[in-house]
Steps between C-alpha positions, in 0.01 A plus 500: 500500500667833504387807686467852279820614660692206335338510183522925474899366505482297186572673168163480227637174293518307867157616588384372177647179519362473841125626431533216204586283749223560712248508244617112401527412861113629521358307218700193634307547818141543281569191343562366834257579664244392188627163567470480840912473550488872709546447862647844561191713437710820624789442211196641258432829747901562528599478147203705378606749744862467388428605123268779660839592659712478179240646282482852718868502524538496124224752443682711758774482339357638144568851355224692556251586157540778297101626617627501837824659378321780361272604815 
């Protein structure tokens, strides 16, 4: 798992490939943990938190609107 500082470093097709990643290594861990396979209950907390990490950095990294723009 990669800190913000790391991930601020990647350029936006690496941070999608890596949110995409994250995302399938979540639902393997749901499925998981359905079937009673999960013995790592803190993989679930850490990868959640991961996309949270990816997901601001790409909305950070967005042009801002044209509403905002025009205040």
């Amino acid at each position: 798992m990669a800190d913000a500082k790391e991930l601020r470093d990647l350029d936006h097709d690496k941070l999608v490939g890596r949110l995409n990643d994250a995302r399938e290594e979540l639902m393997n861990l749901r499925f998981q943990q359905s079937s009673g396979e999960l013995t790592d209950f803190n993989r679930l907390s850490v990868t959640r938190r991961e996309i949270a990490r990816i997901l601001t950095i790409l909305n950070e990294s967005q042009p801002t609107t044209s509403k905002e723009n025009s205040e």
